[in-house]
C-alpha positions as YAML, in Angstrom:
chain: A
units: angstrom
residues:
- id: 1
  name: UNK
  ca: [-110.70, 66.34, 18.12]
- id: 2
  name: UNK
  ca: [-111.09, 68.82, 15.15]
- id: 3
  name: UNK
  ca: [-111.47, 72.40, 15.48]
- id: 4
  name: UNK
  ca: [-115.58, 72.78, 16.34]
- id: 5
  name: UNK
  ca: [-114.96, 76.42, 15.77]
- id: 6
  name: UNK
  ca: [-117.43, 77.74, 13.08]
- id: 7
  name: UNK
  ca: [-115.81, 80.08, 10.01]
- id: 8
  name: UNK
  ca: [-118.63, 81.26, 7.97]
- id: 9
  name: UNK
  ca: [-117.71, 81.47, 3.99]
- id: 10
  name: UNK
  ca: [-118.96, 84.77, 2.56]
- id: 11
  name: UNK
  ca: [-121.70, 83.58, -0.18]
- id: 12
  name: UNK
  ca: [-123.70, 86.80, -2.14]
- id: 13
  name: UNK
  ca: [-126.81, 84.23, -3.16]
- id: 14
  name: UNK
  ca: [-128.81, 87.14, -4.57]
- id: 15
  name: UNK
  ca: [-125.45, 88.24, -6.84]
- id: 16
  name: UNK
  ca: [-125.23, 84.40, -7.79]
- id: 17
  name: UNK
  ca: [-128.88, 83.82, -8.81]
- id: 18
  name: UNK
  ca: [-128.64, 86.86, -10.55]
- id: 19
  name: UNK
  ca: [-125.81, 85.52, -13.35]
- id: 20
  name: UNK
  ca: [-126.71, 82.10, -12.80]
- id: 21
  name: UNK
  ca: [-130.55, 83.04, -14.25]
- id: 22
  name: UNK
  ca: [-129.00, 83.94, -17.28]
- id: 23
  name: UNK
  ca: [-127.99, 80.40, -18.15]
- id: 24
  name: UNK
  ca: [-130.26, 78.02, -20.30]
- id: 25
  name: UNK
  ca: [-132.09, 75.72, -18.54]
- id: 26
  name: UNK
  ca: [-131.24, 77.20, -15.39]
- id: 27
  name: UNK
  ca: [-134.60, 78.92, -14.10]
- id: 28
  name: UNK
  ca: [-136.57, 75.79, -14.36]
- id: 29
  name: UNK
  ca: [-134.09, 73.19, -12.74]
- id: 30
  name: UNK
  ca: [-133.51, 76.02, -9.93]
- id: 31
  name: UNK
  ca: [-137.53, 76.45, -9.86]
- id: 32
  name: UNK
  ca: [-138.00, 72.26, -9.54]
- id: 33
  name: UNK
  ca: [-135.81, 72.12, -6.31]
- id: 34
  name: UNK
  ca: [-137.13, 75.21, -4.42]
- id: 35
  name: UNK
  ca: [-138.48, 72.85, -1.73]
- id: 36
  name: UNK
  ca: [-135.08, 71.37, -1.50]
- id: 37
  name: UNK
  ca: [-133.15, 74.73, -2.03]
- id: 38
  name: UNK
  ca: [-135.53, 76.23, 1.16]
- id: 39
  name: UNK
  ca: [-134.69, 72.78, 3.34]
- id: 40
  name: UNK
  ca: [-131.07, 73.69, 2.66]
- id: 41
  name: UNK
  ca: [-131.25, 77.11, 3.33]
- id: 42
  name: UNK
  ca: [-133.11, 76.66, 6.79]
- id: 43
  name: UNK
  ca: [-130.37, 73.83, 7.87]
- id: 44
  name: UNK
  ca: [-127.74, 76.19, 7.02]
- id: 45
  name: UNK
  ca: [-128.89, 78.99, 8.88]
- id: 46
  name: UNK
  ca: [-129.59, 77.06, 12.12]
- id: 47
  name: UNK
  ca: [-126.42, 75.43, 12.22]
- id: 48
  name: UNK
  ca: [-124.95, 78.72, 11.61]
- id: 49
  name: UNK
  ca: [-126.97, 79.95, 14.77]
- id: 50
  name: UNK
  ca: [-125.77, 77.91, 17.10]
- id: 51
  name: UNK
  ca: [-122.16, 78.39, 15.32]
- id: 52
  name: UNK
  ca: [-121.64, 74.73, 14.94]
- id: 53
  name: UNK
  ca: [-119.45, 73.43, 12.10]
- id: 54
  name: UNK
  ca: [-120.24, 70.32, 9.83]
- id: 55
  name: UNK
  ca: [-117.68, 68.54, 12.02]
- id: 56
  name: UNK
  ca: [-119.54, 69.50, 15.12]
- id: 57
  name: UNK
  ca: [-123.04, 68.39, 13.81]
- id: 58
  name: UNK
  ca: [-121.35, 65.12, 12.88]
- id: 59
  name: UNK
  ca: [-120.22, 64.26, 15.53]
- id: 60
  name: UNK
  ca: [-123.47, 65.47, 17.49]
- id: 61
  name: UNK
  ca: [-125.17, 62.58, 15.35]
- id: 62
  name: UNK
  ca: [-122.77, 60.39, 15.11]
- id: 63
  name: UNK
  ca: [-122.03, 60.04, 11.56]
- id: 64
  name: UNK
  ca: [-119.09, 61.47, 9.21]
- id: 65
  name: UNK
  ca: [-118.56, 65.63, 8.17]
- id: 66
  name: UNK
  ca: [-119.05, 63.87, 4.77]
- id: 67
  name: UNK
  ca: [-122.48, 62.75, 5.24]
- id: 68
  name: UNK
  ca: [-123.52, 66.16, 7.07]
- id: 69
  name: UNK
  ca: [-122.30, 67.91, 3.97]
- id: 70
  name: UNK
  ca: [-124.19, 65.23, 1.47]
- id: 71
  name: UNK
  ca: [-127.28, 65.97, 3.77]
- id: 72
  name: UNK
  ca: [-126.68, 69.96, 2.89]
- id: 73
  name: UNK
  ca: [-126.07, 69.40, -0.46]
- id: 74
  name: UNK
  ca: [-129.74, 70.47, -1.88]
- id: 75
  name: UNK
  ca: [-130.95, 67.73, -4.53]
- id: 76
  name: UNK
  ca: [-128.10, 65.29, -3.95]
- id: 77
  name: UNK
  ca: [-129.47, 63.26, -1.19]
- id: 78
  name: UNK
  ca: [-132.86, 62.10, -0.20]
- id: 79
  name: UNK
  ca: [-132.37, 62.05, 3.78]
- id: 80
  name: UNK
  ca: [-134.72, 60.10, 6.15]
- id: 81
  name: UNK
  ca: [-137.13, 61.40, 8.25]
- id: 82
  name: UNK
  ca: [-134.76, 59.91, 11.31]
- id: 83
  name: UNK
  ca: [-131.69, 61.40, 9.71]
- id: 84
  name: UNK
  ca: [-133.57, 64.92, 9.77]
- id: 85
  name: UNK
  ca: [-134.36, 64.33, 13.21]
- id: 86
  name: UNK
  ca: [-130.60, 64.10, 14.09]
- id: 87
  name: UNK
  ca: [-129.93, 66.61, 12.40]
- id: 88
  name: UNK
  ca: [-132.53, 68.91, 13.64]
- id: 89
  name: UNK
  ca: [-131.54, 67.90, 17.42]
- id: 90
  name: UNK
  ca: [-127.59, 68.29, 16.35]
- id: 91
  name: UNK
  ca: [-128.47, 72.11, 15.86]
- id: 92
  name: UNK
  ca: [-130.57, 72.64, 18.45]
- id: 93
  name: UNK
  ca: [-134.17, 72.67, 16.81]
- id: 94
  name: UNK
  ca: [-136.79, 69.88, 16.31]
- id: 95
  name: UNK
  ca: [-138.17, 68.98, 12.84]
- id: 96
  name: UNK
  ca: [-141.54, 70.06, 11.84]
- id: 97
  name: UNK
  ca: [-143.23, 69.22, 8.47]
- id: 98
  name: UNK
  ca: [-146.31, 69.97, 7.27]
- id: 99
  name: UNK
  ca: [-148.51, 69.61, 4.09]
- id: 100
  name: UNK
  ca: [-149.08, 73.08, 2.67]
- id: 101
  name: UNK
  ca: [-152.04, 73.02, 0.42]
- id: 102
  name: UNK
  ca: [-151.01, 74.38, -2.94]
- id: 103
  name: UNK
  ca: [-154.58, 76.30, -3.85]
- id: 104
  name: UNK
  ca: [-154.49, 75.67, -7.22]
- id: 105
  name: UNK
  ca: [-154.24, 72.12, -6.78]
- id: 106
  name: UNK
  ca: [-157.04, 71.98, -4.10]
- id: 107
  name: UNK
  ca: [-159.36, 73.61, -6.82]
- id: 108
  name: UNK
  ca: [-158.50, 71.02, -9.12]
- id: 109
  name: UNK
  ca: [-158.69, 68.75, -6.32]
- id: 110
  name: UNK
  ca: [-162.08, 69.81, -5.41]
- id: 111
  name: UNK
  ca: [-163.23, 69.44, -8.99]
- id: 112
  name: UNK
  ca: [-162.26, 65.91, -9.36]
- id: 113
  name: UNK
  ca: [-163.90, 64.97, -6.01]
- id: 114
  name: UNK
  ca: [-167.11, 66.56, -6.90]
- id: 115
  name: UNK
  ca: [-167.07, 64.31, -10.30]
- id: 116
  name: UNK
  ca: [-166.42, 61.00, -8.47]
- id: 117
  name: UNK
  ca: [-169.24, 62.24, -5.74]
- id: 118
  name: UNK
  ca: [-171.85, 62.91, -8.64]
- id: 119
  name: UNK
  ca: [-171.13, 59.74, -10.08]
...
């Protein structure tokens, strides 16, 4: 069995963001996976909570280190809803997801409703 032991890496993501913003092109693709980037961010922090390694989650859901680190691999993989369950269960936490309404949308939203209503 392989070591289940977890070894944080050190990772400065402020210090990173900071010279990565200075590349072109960078702001905006960083700024189109923010959902993704958060997703990531909140699986990495609850598996490193309950101190579990990527071996340890995959093996907790039955699948291969390789696929756990695909899954944490923010806008590489589109994972299932079921696969997010696993996962979620693996580290000890149940998967919520919601629909946040973006307000500037719902105006627009309104808007267009209020049109169709009027006829």
């Amino acid at each position: 069995m392989a070591d289940l032991k977890y070894k944080p890496v050190s990772h400065d993501h402020e210090a990173f963001l900071k010279k990565a913003s200075k590349r072109k092109g960078f702001r905006k693709a960083y700024g189109d996976l923010e959902e993704e980037y958060r997703l990531t961010r909140e699986m990495l922090a609850a598996r490193s909570k309950f101190g579990l390694t990527q071996e340890a989650v995959a093996e907790l859901m039955g699948t291969t280190k390789s696929a756990v680190s695909r899954l944490e691999a923010a806008g590489k993989h589109a994972p299932s809803l079921t696969t997010l369950k696993k996962y979620a269960r693996a580290v000890g936490c149940r998967l919520e997801i919601k629909l946040v309404p973006n307000t500037r949308l719902a105006k627009r939203s309104t808007r267009v409703a209020k049109k169709q209503a009027a006829g």
